[in-house]
N, C-alpha and C positions, 0 to 999 in steps of 0.2 A: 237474351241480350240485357245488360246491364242498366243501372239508368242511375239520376241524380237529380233531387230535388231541391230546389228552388222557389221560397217565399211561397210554401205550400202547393207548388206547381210541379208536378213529376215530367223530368223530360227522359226520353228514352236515349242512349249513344248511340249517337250517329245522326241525331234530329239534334237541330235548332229549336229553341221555343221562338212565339211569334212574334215575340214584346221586345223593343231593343234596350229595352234597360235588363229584362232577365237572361239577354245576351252579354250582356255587359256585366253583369254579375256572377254568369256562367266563367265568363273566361278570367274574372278576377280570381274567383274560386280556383280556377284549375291550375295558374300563374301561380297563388300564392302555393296550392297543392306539388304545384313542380319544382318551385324552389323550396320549399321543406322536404320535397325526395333526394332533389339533390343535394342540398346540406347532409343527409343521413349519409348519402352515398359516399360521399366525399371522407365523411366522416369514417363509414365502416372502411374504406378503402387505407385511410390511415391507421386504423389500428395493424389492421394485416399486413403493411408494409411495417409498423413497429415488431410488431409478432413476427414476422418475416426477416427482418433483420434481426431482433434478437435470436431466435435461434440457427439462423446459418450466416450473417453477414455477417461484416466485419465491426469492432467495436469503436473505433476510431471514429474521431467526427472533422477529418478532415475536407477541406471544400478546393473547391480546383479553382484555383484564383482567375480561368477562365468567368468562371460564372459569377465571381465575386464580379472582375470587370466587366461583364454584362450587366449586370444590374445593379450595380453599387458603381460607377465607374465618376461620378463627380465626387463621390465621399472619400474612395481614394485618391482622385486626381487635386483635389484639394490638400487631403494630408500632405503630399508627395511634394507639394507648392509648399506651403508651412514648412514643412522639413529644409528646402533646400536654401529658405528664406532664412530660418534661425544658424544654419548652419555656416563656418566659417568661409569668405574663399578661398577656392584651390591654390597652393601654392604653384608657380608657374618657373619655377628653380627647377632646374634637368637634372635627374638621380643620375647618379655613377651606376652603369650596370655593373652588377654583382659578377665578382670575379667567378665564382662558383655555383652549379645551380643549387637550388635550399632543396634538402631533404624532406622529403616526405612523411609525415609522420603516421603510423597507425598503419604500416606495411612490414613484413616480416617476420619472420618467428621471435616469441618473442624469451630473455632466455629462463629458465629454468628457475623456480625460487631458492635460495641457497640453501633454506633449512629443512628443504629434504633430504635424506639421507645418501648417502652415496656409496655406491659398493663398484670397487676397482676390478677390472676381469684386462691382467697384464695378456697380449696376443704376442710374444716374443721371437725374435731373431730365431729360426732355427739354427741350431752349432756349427753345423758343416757351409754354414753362407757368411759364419762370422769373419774370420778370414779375407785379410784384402787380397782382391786379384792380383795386382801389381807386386808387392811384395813380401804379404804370407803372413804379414803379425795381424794379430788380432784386433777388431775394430772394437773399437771405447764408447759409452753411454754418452753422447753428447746433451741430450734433450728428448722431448716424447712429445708423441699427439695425442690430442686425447677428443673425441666426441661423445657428445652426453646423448644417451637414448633413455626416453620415459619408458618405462617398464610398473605394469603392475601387480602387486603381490596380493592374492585372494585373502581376503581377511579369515581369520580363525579363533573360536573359541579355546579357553584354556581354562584350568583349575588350579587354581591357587590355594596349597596347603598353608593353614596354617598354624605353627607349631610352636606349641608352648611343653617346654620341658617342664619336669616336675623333677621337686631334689627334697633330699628327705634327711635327716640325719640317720645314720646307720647304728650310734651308737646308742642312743634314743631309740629307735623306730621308730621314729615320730618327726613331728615339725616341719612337715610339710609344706610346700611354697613352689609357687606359679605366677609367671609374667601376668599382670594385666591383661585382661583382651582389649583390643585396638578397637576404639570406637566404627562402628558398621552403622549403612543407612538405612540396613532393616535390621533389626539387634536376632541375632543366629539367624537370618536372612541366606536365602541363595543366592541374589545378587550381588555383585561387584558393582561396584561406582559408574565402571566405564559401562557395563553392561545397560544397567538403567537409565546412564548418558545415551548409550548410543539407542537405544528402544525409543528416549521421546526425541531423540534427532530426526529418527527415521520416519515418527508417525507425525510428527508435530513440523518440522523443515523440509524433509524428502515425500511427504505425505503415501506415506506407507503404512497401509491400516494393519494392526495387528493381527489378522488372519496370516496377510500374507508373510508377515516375518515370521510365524507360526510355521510355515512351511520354509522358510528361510534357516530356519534354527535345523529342524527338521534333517535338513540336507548336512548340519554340522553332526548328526546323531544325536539331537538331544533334542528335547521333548519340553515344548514349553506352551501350552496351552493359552492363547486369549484371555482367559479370563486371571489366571494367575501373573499374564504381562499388565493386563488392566490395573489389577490391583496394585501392580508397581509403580503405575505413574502415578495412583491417587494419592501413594504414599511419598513420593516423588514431591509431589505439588504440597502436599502438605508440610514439608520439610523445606522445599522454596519459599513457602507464602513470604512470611517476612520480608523478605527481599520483595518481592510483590508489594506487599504493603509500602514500603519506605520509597519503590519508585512510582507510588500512585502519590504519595504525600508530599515528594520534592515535586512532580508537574503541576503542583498545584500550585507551587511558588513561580511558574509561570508567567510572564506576561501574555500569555496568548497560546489555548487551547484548542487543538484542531480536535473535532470528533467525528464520527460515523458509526454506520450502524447494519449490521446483512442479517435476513434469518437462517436458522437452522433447525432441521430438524430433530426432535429429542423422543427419543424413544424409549419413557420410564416405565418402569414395570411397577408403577402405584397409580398412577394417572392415567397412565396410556400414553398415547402419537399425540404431540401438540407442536408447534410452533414456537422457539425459545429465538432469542437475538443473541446476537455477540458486538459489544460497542466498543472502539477502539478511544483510546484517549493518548495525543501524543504533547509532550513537554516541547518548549523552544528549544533555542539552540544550548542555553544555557542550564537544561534540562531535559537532556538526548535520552528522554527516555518514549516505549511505546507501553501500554497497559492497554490490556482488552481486559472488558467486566461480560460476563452471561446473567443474563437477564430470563424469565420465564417469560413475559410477555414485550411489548414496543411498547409500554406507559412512559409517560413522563418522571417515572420516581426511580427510573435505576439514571437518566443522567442526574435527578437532583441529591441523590444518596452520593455519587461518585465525585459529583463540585461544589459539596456542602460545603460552606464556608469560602468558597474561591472571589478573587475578586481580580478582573481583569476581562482581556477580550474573549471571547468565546466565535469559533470559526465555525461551522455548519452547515447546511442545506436547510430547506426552511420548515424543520417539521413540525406540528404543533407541538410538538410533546416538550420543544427547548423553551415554548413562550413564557412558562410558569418562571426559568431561572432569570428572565431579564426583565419580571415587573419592579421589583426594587431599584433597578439601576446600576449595580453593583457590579454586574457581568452585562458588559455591551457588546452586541451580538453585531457577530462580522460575516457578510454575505459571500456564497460562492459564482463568481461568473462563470465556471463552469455549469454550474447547473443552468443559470438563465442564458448561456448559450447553444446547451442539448436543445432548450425546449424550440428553439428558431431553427435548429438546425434539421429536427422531427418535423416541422413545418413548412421547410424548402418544396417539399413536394404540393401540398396544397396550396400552396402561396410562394411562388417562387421570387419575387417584386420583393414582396417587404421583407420574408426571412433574409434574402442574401443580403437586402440594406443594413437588417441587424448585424449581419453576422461579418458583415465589411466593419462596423463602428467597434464589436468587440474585437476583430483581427487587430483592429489599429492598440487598443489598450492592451494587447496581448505582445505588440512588438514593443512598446514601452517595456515592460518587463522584460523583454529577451532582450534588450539594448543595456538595461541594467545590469543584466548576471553578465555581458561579452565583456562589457568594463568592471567588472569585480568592484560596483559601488557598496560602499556600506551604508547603514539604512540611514543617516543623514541626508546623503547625497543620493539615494533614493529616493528620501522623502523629496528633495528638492525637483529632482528629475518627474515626481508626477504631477507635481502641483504645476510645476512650467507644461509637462504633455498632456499628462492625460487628464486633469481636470476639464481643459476645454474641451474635449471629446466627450466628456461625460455629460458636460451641458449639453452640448448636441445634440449628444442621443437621445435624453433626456426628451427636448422638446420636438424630437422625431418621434420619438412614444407618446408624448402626449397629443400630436395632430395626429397620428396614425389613429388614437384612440377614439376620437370625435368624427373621424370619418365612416362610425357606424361598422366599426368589424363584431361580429358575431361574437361575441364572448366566448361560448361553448364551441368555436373552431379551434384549430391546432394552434394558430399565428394570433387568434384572440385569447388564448389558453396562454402563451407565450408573452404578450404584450402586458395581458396582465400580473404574469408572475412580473417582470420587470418592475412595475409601477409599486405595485403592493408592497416589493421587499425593497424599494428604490435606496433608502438610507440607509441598510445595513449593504447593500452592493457597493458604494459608494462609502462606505467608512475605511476600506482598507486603503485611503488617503491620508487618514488622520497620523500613520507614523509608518515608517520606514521598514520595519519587522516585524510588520503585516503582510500576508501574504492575498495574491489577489484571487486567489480558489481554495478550496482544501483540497485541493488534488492530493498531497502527502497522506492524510486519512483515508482516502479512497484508496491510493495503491497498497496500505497498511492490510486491507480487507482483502485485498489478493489471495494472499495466504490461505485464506480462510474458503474460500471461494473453490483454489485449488485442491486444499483438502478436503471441501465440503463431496466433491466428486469422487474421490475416491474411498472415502470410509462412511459416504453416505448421511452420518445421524450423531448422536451423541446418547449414548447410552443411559443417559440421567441425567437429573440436574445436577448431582456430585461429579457427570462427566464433564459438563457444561463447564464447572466451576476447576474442574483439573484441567483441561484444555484453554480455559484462560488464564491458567496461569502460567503454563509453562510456552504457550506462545506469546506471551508478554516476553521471558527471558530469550526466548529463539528470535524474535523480530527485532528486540532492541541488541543483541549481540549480532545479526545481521546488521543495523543501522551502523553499528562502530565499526565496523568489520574486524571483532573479534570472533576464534574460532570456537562456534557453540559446543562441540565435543567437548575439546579440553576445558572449556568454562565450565558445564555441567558436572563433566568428572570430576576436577579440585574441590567445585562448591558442594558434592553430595559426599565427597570424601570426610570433608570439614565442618561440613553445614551443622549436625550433632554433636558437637562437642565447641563451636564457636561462639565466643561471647557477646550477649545480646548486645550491649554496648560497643560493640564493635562492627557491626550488620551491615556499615556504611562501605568496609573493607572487601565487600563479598558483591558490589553493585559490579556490573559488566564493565562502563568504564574505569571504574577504581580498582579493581582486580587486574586489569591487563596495567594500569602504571605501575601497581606493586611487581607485577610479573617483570616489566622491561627494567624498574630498579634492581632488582634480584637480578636479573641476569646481567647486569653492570657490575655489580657489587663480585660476583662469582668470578667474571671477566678478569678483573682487577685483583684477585687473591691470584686466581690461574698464574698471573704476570709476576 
């Protein structure tokens, strides 16, 4: 039998000692013993419910506005009051019912893009029905039906000769002469343009690792081995970079840089297995562009090598590694309420009282912003819009974090884990007030690393750090020609057609949005000779 001592007095479990103060020391002991188990417990029970949901549940952090009005029900019932107090009243004028009911929108097939191709299959009049019943002459083409059915045509490789005559003078034998060769983007190269387009569409956008187009090829009869596709994107990426470069240099001109950041794994054959990151960096609106940088390690010096020189707002999560670029002032660093709403939201279960009270005060600043985008404000009247909403709800919360925080919550719980990211990062949460084209999360850099997320699954690693450094670049061009909804085949094709022979002073012509307006002039311009 076990036992436990006390002020040099051994008691055995299941005996009392004699003394009522070493009773009363016994059971302060075993109180404060059972509330430091069950904090662990509580504790270890969260992790496995985080571990438990990140690998089978769902990633969403939505909350069932049951529970919100369970436990939050005067933080809403008050919004709800506010609301209906700033708002106009009802006009009490009787509407004219609508002669017609209103269609529905986002029902029905929807029809066919015009610029795919079209191939006619006439199904005609048999001869012998031509013939009118009645009286014998022949019936006449009036009109035609026509329905469109999608049909798809299995893609196919091809060889392209290419053929340069030679002419010679006869009278001489001599003098010789041959066309130029046509600039190529591997100089006597096997590939074609559109090939090497489509190779990093596949592995880079469709995330199709290059074994399996190996065996893709394969089924066309040709033989292209891994490692010789490998070497065509790095030559690929190399023959992009500039472009790379020029839209890393305009997000810089920026008012306001969203970033992020996921690991991956790198599998160099100098080093061995480590650990590399991929960081996303995206441009405003006025600078639609996305750039990922690869990094060997998660230091602070691949974001300050990437926003050297930058001067503006910086969006993030709150890692230490960004704190070096905002001791000068220069870059003022804007918080994510996504982030400090995961952390209440992970917390709901330990603490179900005060997470959904958080998680009611940032719902509310969350419909601020979705009241914004329904009226297509621009960031004036955005800014207006928050400073009238959501500043007062920030004071609130504000000193509903700071009484929660004096009411003795455990630091090192989930909800005291949660309370204090709030507090610590209170001002950079809070700054995306200061102007209207501010965003109130970086959500946009987070779904940027989607990408990355979903290829990281299926091609596993990155071959090197020279793969590290090809894969960000050419998922820089694949993401930002997703963003514009330009089509990254034909983009990749033209720019690796042109890209060696095009003048550096002109690099600006070859950006994803600037190549689709040259494209849509050009086909005006053609339109218009056609005529």
């Amino acid at each position: 039998m076990g036992s436990i001592r006390i002020d040099g007095m051994t008691t055995t479990l299941g005996e009392l000692p004699p003394d009522l103060d070493a009773c009363h020391q016994l059971i302060r002991e075993l109180l404060e013993s059972l509330a430091e188990q069950t904090h662990l417990n509580e504790k270890l029970q969260h992790q496995l419910e985080l571990l438990l949901r990140q690998r089978y549940g769902r990633k969403t952090e939505k909350i069932d506005p049951a529970q919100l009005l369970l436990f939050a029900r005067e933080i809403l019932a008050a919004s709800e009051a506010s609301a209906q107090e700033a708002s106009p009243p009802a006009d009490t004028t009787p509407v004219p019912a609508p002669t017609s009911p209103a269609k529905k929108n986002g029902h029905g097939r929807k029809p066919l893009p015009a610029s795919l191709p079209r191939k006619r299959e006439v199904y005609n009049v048999p001869a012998d029905q031509l013939p009118c019943p009645d009286c014998g002459t022949l019936r006449t083409k009036i009109g035609e039906e026509i329905r469109e059915q999608l049909e798809y045509v299995p893609a196919s490789l091809i060889v392209i000769q290419h053929v340069r005559p030679k002419y010679a003078c006869q009278c001489c034998e001599g003098n010789i002469i041959i066309a130029d060769r046509l600039p190529e983007p591997i100089e006597k190269g096997l590939p074609g343009p559109g090939l090497l387009a489509q190779v990093a569409v596949s592995k880079y956008a469709d995330h199709l690792p290059l074994y399996r187009q190996e065996g893709i090829f394969r089924r066309h009869g040709v033989e292209l081995p891994r490692q010789t596709t490998c070497d065509w994107m790095a030559v690929s990426a190399a023959l992009l970079e500039p472009i790379w470069k020029l839209m890393h240099r305009l997000i810089l001109l920026s008012k306001v840089i969203q970033t992020d950041d996921t690991p991956v794994t790198v599998l160099d054959p100098v080093v061995g297995q480590f650990v590399g990151r991929f960081w996303d960096y995206l441009g405003d609106r006025q600078h639609p562009y996305t750039v990922y940088h690869f990094t060997e390690d998660r230091s602070g010096q691949g974001p300050q090598q990437m926003l050297k020189g930058y001067e503006g707002y910086l969006q993030a999560d709150a890692y230490a590694g960004y704190d070096a670029l905002f001791a000068d002032g220069k870059i003022q660093e804007v918080g994510c309420w996504m982030h400090a709403r995961r952390k209440f939201y992970e917390a709901r279960t330990t603490d179900p009282p005060r997470a959904h009270q958080a998680l009611a005060w940032i719902s509310l600043l969350y419909k601020v912003e979705e009241e914004a985008r329904e009226k297509g404000l621009d960031d004036a009247q955005r800014h207006a819009l928050r400073q009238e909403k959501s500043r007062p709800i920030l004071e609130k919360l504000k000193e509903w974090l700071d009484h929660e925080d004096q009411q003795r919550v455990l630091p090192k719980s989930p909800i005291g884990e949660a309370i204090g990211y709030a507090q610590n990062h209170w001002k950079a949460l809070e700054r995306y007030l200061e102007a209207g084209f501010l965003e109130i999360d970086n959500g946009a850099s987070e779904r940027a690393m989607k990408p990355v997320a979903l290829g990281r699954k299926n091609w596993l690693f990155a071959g090197s750090k020279a793969g590290g450094k090809t894969a960000a670049i050419l998922m820089s061009l694949w993401t930002t020609c997703k963003n514009l909804k330009v089509d990254p085949l034909a983009y990749l094709t033209d720019v690796l057609r042109r890209i060696s022979t095009h003048p550096a002073r002109r690099i600006e012509e070859l950006l994803p949005d600037r190549w689709q307006e040259l494209r849509v002039v050009a086909a005006m311009v053609d339109g218009d000779q056609a005529d």
